[in-house]
Structure formats: C-alpha cells, structure tokens
C-alpha positions as CSV (number, residue, x, y, z in Angstrom):
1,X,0.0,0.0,0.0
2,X,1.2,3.4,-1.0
3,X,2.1,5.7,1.8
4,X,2.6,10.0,2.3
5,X,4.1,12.2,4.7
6,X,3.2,15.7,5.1
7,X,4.2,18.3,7.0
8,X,1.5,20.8,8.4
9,X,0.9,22.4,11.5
10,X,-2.2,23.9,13.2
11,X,-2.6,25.4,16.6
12,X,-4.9,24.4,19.2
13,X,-7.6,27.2,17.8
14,X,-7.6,25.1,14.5
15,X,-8.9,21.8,15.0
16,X,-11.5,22.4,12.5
17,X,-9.1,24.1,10.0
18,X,-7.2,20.4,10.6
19,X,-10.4,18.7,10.3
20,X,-11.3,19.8,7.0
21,X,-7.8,19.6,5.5
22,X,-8.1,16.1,6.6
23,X,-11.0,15.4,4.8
24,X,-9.8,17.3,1.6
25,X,-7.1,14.6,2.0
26,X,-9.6,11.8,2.0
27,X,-11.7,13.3,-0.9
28,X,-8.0,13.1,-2.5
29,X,-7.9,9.4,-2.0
30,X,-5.2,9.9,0.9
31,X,-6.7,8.4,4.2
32,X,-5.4,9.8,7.4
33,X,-3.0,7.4,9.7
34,X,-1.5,8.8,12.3
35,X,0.5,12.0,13.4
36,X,3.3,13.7,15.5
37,X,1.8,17.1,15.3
38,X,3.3,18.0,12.7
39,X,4.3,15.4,10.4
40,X,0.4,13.5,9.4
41,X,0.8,9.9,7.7
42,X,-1.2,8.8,4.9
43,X,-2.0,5.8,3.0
44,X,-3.6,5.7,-0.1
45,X,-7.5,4.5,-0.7
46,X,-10.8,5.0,-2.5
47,X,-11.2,9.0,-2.5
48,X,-13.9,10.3,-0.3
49,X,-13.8,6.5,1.3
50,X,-13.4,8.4,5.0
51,X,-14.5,11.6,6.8
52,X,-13.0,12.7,9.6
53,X,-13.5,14.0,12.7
54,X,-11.5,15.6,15.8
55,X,-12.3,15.4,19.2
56,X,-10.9,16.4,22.4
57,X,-13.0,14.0,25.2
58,X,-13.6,15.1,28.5
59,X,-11.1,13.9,31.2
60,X,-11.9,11.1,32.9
61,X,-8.7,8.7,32.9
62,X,-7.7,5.3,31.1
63,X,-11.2,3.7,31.7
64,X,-13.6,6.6,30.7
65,X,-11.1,6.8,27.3
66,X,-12.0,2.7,26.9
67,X,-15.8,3.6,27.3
68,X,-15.6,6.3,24.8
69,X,-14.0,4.5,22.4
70,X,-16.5,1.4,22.7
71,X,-19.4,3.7,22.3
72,X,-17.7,5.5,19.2
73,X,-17.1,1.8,18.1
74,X,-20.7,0.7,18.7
75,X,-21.9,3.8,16.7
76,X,-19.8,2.9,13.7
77,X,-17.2,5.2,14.2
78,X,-13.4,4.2,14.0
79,X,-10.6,6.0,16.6
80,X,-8.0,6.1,14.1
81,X,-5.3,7.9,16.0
82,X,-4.3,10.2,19.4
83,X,-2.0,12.9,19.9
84,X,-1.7,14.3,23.2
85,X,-5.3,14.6,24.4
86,X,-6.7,14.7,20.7
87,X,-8.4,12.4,19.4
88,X,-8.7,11.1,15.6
89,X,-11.9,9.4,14.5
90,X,-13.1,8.7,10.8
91,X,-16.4,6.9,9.2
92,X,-17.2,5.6,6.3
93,X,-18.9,8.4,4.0
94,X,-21.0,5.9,3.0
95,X,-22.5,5.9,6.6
96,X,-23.0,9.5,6.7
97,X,-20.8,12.3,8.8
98,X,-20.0,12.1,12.6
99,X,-22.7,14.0,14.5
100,X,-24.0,14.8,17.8
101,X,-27.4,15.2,18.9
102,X,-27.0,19.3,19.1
103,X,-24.2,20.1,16.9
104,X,-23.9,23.7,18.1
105,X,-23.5,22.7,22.0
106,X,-21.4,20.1,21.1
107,X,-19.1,22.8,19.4
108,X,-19.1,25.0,21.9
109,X,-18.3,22.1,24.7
110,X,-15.6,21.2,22.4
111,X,-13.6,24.8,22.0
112,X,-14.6,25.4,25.7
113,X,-12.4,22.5,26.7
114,X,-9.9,23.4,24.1
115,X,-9.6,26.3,25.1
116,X,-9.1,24.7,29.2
117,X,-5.9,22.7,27.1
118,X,-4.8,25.2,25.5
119,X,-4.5,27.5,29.1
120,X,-3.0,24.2,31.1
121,X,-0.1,24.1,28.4
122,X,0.0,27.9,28.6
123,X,0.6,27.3,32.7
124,X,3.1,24.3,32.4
125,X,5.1,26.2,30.2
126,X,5.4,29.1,32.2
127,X,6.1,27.1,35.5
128,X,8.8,25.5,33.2
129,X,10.5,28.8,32.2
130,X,9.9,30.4,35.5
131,X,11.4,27.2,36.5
132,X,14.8,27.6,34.6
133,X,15.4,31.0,35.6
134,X,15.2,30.5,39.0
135,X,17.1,27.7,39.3
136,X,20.0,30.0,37.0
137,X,19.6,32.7,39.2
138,X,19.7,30.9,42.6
139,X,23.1,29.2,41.2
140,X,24.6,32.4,40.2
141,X,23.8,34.0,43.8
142,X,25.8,31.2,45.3
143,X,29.2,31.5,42.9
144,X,31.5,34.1,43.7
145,X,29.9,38.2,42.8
146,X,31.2,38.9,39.3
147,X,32.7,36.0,38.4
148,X,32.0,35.3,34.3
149,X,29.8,32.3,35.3
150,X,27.4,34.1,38.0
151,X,27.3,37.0,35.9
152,X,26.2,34.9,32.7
153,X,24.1,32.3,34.9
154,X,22.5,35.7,36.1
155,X,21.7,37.4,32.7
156,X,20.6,33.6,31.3
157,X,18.0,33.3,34.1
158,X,16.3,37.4,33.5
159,X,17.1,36.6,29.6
160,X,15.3,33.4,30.1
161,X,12.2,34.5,32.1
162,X,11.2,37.4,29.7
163,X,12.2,35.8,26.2
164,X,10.4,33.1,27.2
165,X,7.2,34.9,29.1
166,X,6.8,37.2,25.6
167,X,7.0,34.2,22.9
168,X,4.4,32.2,25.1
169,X,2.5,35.8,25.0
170,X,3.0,36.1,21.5
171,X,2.1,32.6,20.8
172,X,-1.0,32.2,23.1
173,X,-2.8,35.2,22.8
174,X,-4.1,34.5,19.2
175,X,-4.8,31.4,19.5
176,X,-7.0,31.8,22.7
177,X,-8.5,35.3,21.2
178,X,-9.4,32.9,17.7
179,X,-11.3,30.3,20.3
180,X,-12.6,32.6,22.7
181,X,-14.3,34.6,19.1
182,X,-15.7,31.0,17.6
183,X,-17.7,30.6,21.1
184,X,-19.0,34.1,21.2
185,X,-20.5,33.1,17.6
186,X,-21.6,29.9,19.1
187,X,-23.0,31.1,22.2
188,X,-24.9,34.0,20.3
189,X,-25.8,31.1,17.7
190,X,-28.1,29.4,20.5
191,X,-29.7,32.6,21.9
192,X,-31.1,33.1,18.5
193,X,-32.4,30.1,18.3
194,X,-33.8,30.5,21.5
C-alpha cells in the first residue's frame, strides 16, 4: 500500500481548520494514519472513502477513554489515532458524517475545553521557564559576585524569564483570542435560536 508524509501544522484554535484539511485529504484518495503534530501519515484508498472528525473527550482517565471508544465503536465510528489529548476518529462516508445530537452545544463544549488545554499548556510552560530561571539565578547568587559564570548564569535566568514569558505571549494570545471569538459566535448562535 502506498504511503505520504506531510508536513502541516495547526494550533490548538484550528482543529477544524485540521479537520477539513483532513477530509480534503480523503476526498484526495489519501486516508489519514496517524501524526506527531506535525508530520500526518497517509496511505492511499478509494477517494472520499473516509470523513473525519477531531475530538478532544472530556477527562476522565484510562477507563472513561476505553468507554468512549466502545461507544464511538458501537456507533460505527473508527478511533483512528491520538495525539496528546486529541483524538482522531473517521467513518465511512457511506454511513453519513460524525454527529452529535445538538451540533452547536457540542461545538461550543468542544472549544470550551480546548480552550481549558490550551491555558493548562499555557501554565506548564510558564512554571517550566519560571522554572529555569530560578534555578539560574539561585546558582549564580551562590558563585562568587562577578565571576563570568554568575554574571552569565545571572543574565541567562532574567534573559530566560522574559524571552520566554513574551514568545508564550505572542504565541498564546491569538490562539485563545481565535477560540474565545468562535464561542461568542456559538453562544450568540443558541440565543437566537432561543
């Protein structure tokens, strides 16, 4: 079977940016394997044989994952791969799309807890920065004042914390402002409807 890497990378805001690139794949006759994040593996098929779908379940641990994917399973609906807390799913076009009872809530529920990833790896990677330039800083105080090393361990640690703090502000901010805009729409969406 004829395989394809290809490189492509989409932020946390554009799962559904993802999802219909994936599907525009498929329609292609290249059906969606597996992925690092940024490297997606394909294999050749029937084009359009698949549509795809990305979810992010709620937490719940090992056994609510297993329960998940037995339902998806009973429902016709193949897990085809993971990547950190997203999850991959495809069906048979023949069998119609993947949908939920209220499309709209279930959209919103799913860039809501998107949005809850996207702020915990936000706050792990600032603990980790904060992190490193503490630990430089603290091991600079204790070398001798105006050595090379304690004067380079110093400026590392200060260099460190705000390099660091502005890329993650640079990097975050869009990507939060994108998800926080698509549930306004959402949420405004519903009231409509009433």
């Amino acid at each position: 079977m004829k395989t394809k890497r290809c490189f492509n990378y989409f932020t946390i805001a554009d799962f559904e940016r993802e999802e219909r690139w994936l599907n525009g794949m498929s329609r292609r006759g290249w059906h969606f394997v597996s992925t690092n994040g940024l490297v997606y593996r394909f294999e050749q098929g029937q084009p359009g044989e698949y549509i795809y779908k990305i979810d992010l379940p709620d937490e719940g641990g090992a056994v609510h994952r297993d329960d998940y994917e037995r339902f998806l399973s009973d429902c016709g609906v193949e897990v085809v791969a993971h990547f950190k807390e997203w999850v991959y799913l495809r069906r048979r076009a023949s069998e119609g799309p993947i949908e939920t009872a209220d499309n709209t809530r279930a959209q919103l529920s799913l860039i809501n807890r998107a949005s809850g990833y996207a702020g915990g790896v936000l706050c792990r990677l600032l603990c980790l920065f904060a992190a490193l330039s503490v630990v430089s800083l603290i091991v600079s105080s204790l070398l001798a004042a105006g050595s090379p090393v304690a004067e380079f361990l110093h400026g590392f640690g200060m260099s460190v914390a705000v390099s660091g703090m502005a890329a993650l502000a640079l990097m975050f901010t869009p990507v939060m402002r994108r998800l926080r805009r698509r549930a306004d729409r959402l949420v405004r969406e519903m009231s409509i409807r009433g």
